[in-house]
PyMOL commands that place a pseudoatom at each C-alpha (Angstrom):
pseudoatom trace, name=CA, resn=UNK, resi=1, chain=A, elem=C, hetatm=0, pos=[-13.399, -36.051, -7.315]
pseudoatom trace, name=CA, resn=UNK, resi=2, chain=A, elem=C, hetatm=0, pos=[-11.080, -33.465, -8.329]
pseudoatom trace, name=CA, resn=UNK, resi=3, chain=A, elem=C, hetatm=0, pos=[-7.868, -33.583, -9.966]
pseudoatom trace, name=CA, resn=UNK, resi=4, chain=A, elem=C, hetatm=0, pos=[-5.732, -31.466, -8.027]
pseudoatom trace, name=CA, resn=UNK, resi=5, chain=A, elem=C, hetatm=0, pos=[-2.652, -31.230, -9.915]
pseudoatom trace, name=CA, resn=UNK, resi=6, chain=A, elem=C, hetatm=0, pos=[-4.761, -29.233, -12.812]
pseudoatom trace, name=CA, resn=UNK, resi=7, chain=A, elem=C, hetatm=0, pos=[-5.773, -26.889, -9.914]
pseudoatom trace, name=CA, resn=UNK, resi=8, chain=A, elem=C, hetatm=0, pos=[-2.009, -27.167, -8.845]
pseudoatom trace, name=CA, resn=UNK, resi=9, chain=A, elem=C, hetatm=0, pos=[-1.083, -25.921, -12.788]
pseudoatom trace, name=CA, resn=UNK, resi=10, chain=A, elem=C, hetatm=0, pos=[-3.417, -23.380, -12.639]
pseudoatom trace, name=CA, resn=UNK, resi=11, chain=A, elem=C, hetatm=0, pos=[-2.214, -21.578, -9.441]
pseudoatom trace, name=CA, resn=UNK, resi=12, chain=A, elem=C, hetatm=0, pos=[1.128, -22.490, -10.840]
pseudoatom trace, name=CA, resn=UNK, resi=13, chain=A, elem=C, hetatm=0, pos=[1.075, -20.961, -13.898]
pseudoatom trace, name=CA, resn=UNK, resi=14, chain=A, elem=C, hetatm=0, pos=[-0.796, -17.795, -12.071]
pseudoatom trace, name=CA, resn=UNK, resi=15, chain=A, elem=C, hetatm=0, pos=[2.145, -17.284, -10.028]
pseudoatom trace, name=CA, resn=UNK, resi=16, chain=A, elem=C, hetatm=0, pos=[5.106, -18.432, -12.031]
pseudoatom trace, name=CA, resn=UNK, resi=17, chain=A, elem=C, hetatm=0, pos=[4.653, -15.200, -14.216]
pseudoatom trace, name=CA, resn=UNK, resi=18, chain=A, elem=C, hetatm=0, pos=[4.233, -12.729, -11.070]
pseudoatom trace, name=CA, resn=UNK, resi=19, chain=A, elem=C, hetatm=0, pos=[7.371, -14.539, -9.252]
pseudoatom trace, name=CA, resn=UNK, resi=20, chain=A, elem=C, hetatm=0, pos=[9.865, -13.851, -12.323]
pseudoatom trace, name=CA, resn=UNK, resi=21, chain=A, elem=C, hetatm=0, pos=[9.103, -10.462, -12.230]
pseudoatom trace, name=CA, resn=UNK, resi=22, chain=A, elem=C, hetatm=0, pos=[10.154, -10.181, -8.659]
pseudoatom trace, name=CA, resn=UNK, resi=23, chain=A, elem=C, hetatm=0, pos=[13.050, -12.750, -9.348]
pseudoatom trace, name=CA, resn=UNK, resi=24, chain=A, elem=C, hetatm=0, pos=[11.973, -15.377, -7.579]
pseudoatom trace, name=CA, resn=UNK, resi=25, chain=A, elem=C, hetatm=0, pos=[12.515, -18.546, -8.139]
pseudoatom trace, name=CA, resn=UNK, resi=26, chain=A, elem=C, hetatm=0, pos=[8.672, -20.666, -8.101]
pseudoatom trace, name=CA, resn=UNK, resi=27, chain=A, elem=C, hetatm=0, pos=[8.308, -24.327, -7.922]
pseudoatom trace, name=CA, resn=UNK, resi=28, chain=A, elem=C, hetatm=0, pos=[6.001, -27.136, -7.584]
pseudoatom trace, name=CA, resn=UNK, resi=29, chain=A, elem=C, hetatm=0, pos=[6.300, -30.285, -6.256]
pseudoatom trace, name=CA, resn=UNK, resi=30, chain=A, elem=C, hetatm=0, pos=[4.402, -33.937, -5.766]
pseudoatom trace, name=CA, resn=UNK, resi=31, chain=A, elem=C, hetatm=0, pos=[5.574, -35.849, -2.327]
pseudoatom trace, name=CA, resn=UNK, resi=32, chain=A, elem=C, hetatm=0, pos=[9.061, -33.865, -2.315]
pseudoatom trace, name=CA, resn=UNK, resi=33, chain=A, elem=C, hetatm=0, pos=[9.731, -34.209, -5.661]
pseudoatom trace, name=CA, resn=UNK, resi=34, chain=A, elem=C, hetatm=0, pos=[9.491, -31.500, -8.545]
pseudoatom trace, name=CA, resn=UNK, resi=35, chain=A, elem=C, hetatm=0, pos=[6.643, -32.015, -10.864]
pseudoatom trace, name=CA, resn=UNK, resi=36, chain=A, elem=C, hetatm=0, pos=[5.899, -30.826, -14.431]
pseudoatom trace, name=CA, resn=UNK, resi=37, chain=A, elem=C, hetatm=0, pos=[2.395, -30.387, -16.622]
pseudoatom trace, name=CA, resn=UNK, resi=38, chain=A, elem=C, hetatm=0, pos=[2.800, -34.501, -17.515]
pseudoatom trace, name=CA, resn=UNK, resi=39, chain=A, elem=C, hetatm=0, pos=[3.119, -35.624, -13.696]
pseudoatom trace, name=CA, resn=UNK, resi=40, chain=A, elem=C, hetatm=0, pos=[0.524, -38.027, -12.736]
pseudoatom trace, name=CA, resn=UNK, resi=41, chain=A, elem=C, hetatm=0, pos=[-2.832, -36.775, -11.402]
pseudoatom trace, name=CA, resn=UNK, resi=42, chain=A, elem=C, hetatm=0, pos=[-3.620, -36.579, -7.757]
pseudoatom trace, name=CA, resn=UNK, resi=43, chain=A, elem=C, hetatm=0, pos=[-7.178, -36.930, -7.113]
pseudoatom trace, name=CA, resn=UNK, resi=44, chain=A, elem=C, hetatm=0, pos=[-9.391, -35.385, -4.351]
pseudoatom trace, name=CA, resn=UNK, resi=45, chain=A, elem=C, hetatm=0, pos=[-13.041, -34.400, -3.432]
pseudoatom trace, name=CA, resn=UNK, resi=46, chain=A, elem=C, hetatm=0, pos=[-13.092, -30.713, -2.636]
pseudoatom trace, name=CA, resn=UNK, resi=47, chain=A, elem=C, hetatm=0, pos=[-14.713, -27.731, -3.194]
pseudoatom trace, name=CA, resn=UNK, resi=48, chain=A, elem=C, hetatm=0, pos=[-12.868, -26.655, -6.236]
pseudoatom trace, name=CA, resn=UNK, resi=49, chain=A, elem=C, hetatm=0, pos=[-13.856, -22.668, -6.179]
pseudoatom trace, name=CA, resn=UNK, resi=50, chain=A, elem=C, hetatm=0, pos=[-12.897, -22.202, -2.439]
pseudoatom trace, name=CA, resn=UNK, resi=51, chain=A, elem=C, hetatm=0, pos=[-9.494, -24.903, -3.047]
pseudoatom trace, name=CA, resn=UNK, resi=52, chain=A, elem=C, hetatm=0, pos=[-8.540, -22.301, -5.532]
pseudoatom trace, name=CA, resn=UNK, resi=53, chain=A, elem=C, hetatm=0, pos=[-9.146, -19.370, -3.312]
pseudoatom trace, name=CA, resn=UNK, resi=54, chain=A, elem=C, hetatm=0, pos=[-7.141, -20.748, -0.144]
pseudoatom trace, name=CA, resn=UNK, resi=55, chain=A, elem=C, hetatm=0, pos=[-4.239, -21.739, -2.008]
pseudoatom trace, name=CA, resn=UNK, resi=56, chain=A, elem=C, hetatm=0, pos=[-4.071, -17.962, -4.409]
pseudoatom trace, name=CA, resn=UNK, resi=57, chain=A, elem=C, hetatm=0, pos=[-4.701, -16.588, -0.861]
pseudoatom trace, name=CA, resn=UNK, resi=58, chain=A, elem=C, hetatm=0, pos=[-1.473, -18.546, 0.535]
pseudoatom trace, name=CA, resn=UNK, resi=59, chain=A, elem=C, hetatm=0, pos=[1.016, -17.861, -2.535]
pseudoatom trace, name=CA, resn=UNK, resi=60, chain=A, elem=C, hetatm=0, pos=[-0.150, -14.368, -2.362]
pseudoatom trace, name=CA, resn=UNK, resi=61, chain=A, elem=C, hetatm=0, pos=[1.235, -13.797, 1.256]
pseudoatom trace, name=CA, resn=UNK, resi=62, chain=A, elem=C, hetatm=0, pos=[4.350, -15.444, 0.340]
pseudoatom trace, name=CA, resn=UNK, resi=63, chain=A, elem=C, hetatm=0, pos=[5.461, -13.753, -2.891]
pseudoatom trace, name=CA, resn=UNK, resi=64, chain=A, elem=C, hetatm=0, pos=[4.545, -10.767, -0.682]
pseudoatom trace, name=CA, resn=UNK, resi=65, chain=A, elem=C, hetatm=0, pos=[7.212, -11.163, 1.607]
pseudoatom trace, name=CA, resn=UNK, resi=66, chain=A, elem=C, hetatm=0, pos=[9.927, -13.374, -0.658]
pseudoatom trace, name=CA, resn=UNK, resi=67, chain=A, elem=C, hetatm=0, pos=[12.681, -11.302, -1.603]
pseudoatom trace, name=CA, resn=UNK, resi=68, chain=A, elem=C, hetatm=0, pos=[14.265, -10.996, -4.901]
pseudoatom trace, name=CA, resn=UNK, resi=69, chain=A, elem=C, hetatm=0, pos=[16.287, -14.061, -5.435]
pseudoatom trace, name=CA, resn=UNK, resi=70, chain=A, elem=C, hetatm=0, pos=[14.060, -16.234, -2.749]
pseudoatom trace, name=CA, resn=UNK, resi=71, chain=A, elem=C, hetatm=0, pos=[11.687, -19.145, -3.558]
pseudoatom trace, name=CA, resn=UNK, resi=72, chain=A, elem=C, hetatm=0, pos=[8.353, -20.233, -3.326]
pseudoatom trace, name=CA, resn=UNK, resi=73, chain=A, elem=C, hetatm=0, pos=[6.973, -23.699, -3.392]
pseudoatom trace, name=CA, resn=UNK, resi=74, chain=A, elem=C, hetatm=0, pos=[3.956, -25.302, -3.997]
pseudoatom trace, name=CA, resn=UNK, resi=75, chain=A, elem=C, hetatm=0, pos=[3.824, -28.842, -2.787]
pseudoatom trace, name=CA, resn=UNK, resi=76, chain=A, elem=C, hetatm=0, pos=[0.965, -31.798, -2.209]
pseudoatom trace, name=CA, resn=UNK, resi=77, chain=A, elem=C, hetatm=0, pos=[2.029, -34.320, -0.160]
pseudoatom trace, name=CA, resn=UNK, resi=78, chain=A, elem=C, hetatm=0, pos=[-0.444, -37.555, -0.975]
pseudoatom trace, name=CA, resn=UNK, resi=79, chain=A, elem=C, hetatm=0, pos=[-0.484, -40.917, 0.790]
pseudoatom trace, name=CA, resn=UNK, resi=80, chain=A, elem=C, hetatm=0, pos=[-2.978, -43.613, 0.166]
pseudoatom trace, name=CA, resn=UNK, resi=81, chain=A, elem=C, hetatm=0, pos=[-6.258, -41.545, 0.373]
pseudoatom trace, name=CA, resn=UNK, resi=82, chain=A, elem=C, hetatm=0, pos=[-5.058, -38.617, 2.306]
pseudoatom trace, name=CA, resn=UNK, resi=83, chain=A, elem=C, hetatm=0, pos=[-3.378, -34.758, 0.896]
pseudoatom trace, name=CA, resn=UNK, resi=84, chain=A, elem=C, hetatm=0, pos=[-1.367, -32.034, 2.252]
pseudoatom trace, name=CA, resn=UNK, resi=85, chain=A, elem=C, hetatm=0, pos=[-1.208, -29.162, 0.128]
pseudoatom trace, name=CA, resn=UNK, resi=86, chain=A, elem=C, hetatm=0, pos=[1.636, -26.819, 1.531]
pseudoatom trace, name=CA, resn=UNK, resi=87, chain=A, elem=C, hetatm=0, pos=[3.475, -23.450, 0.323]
pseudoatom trace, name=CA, resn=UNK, resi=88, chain=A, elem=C, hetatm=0, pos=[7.086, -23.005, 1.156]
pseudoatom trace, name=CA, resn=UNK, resi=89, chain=A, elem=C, hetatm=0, pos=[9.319, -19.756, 0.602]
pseudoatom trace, name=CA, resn=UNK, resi=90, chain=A, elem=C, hetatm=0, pos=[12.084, -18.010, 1.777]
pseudoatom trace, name=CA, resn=UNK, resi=91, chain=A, elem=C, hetatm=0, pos=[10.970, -15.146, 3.431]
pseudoatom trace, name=CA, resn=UNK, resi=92, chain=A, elem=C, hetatm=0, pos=[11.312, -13.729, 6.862]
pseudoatom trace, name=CA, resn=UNK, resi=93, chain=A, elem=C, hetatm=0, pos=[8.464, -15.711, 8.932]
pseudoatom trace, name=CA, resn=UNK, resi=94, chain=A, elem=C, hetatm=0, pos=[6.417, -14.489, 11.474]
pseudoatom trace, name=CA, resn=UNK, resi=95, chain=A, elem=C, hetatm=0, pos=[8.327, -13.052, 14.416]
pseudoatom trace, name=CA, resn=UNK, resi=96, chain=A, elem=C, hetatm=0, pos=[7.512, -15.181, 17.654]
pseudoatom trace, name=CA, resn=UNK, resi=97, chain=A, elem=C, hetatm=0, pos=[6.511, -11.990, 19.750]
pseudoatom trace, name=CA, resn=UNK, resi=98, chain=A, elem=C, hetatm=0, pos=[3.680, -11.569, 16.205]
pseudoatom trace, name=CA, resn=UNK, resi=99, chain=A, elem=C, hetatm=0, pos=[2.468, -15.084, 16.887]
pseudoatom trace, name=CA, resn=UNK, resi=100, chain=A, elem=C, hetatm=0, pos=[0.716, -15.141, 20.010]
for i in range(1, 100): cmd.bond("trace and resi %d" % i, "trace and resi %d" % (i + 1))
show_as sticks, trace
zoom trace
């Protein structure tokens, strides 16, 4: 098992730093709801290494495109033995014509 708010913290704190500097505003949450370093634990069995990877991969691609004064959350979404990680910000999106 992993405990996937420490990886949470650790991308966190990563990105916090970089996301000031381009005045954003960065966030994490637990089920909708903003957490802190003394939130309770959410446990998982992953690959911790590639985890990591995925989710520096995802915040990457969104503080690329944020603009100044946007935001960027990063939320887990857990239910009984189930967990969504997601990123959120406020940048432009993918155009439909660039999704197909």
């Amino acid at each position: 098992m992993t405990d996937y708010m420490m990886i949470l913290y650790i991308c966190g704190d990563y990105f916090s730093s970089a996301c000031a500097g381009k005045e954003i505003e960065f966030f994490m949450t637990h089920n909708g709801q903003r957490v802190g370093h003394n939130s309770e634990p959410v446990y998982l069995q992953a690959e911790v290494d590639a985890l990591e990877k995925i989710v520096l991969n995802f915040l990457s691609n969104a503080l690329k495109y944020t603009p100044a004064g946007g935001q960027i959350e990063l939320g887990i979404h857990s239910h009984e033995d189930k967990a969504r990680i997601t990123i959120r910000d406020t940048g432009p999106g993918i155009s439909e014509d660039e999704q197909q």
